[in-house]
C-alpha angles and dihedrals in degrees: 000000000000121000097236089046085044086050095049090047095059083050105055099044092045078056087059098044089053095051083044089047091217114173122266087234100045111138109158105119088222089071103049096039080106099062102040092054088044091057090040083052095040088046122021096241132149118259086251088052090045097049098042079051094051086050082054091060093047087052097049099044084050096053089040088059098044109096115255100009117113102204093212096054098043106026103100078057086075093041093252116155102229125091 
């Protein structure tokens, strides 16, 4: 997958977490189970590949919310795909 797709991606799920106003910290599969079938469906990956995707999201919704973080900037410090 491409970076800017993989990028869209993170950022479209993180938009449906947030309507759905799932935690940031959420990490039963069940709940997710959504969104990992949403990204398998929008881009043709594997379920290991989703749900690291979905994982992504949470990641990035969570750094978005701390104080003083921009998730884009620092974002590779915390090993998080988008950029």
């Amino acid at each position: 997958m491409e970076e800017q797709q993989h990028n869209a991606q993170i950022e479209k799920i993180a938009n449906m977490l947030t309507e759905d106003n799932v935690s940031v910290d959420e990490q039963d599969s069940q709940n997710l189970q959504k969104y990992k079938d949403q990204t398998i469906s929008d881009c043709d990956v594997s379920e290991d590949d989703a749900i690291k995707i979905v994982y992504e999201a949470l990641l990035y919704l969570k750094l978005k919310n701390s104080s003083g973080v921009d998730p884009i900037q620092k974002g590779d410090q915390f090993g998080a795909g988008f950029s």
